[in-house]
C-alpha positions as CSV (number, residue, x, y, z in Angstrom):
1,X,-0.8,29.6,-40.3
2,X,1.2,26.3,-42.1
3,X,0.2,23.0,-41.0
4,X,3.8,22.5,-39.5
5,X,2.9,25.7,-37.0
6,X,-0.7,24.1,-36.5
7,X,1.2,20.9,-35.2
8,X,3.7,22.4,-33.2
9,X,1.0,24.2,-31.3
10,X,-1.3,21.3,-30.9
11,X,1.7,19.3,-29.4
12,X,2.5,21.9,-26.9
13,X,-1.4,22.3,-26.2
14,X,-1.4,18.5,-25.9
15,X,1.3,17.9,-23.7
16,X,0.7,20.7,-21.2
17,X,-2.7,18.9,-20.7
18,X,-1.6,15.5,-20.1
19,X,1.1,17.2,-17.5
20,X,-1.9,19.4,-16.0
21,X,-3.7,15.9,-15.5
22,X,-1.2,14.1,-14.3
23,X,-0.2,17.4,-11.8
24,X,-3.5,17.1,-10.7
25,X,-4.1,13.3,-10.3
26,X,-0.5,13.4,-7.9
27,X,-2.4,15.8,-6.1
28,X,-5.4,14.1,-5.3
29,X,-3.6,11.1,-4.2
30,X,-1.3,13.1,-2.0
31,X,-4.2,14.7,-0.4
32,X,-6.4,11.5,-0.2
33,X,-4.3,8.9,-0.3
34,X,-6.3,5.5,-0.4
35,X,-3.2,3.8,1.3
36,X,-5.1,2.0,3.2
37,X,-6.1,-0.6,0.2
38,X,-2.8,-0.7,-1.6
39,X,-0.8,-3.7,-1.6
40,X,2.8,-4.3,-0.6
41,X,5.4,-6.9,-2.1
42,X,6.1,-9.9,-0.8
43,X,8.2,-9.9,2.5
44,X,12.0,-10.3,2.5
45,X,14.2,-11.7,5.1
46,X,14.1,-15.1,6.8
47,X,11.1,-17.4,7.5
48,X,10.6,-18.4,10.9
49,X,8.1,-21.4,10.7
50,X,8.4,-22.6,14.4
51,X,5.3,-21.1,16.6
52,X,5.9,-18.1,18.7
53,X,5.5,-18.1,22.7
54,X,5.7,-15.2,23.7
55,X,4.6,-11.9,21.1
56,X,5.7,-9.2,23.7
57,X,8.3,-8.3,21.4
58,X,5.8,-6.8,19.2
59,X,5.3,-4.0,21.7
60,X,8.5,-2.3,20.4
61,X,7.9,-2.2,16.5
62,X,6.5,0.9,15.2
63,X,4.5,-1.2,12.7
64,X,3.5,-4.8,11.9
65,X,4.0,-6.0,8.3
66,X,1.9,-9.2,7.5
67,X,2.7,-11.4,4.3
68,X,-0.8,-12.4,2.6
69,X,0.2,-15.7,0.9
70,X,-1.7,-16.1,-2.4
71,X,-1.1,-16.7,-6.4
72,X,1.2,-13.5,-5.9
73,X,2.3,-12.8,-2.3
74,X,2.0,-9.6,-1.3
75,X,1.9,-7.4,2.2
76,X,0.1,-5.6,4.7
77,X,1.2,-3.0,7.1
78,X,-0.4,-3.1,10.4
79,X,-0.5,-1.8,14.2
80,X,0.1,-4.6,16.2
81,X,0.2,-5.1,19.9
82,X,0.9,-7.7,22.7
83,X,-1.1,-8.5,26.0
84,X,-0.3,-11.6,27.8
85,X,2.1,-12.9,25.2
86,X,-0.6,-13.2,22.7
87,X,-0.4,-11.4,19.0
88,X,-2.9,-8.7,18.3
89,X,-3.7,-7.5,15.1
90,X,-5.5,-4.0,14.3
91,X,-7.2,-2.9,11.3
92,X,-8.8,0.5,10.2
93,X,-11.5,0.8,8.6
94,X,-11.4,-3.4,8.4
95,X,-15.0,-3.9,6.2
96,X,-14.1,-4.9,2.9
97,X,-10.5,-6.0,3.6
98,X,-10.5,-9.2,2.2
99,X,-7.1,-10.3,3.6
100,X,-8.2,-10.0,6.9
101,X,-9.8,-13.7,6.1
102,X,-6.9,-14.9,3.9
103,X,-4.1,-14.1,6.4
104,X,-5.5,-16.4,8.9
């Protein structure tokens, strides 16, 4: 067998392993996605700075999205719900989220 054949095959070897892994890692995320600790970009759209009366909008969006504000902004995605006007917040699985403190 000449080197150049030894090469070729240890290319080919090489490469089907790295796609193998990465098969398999794409996999394993699809199947146990750890979503629930990956952060989102920062929020587009307008900034309403003026305090909010009445939340009972919220009842009618599917999901929440909550802009954490620190050296790089970033967001959460959220249930959120309104009772008497007031904003409610939910969280699974909430220990060790630590921008449950930080978007206070």
């Amino acid at each position: 067998m000449t080197i150049n054949r030894l090469w070729k095959k240890t290319v080919y070897l090489s490469a089907s392993l790295i796609a193998l892994g990465l098969l398999a890692a794409t996999l394993i995320f699809w199947f146990s996605c750890p979503c629930d600790r990956l952060l989102g970009g920062p929020l587009k759209g307008e900034l309403v700075s003026a305090p909010v009366s009445d939340w009972s909008f919220a009842n009618d969006a599917p999901l929440c999205q909550n802009q954490v504000d620190a050296i790089i902004p970033w967001s959460v995605n959220l249930n959120c719900l309104s009772e008497g006007g007031q904003l409610y917040l939910s969280c699974a699985c909430c220990e060790g989220k630590w921008w449950l403190e930080s978007s206070s």
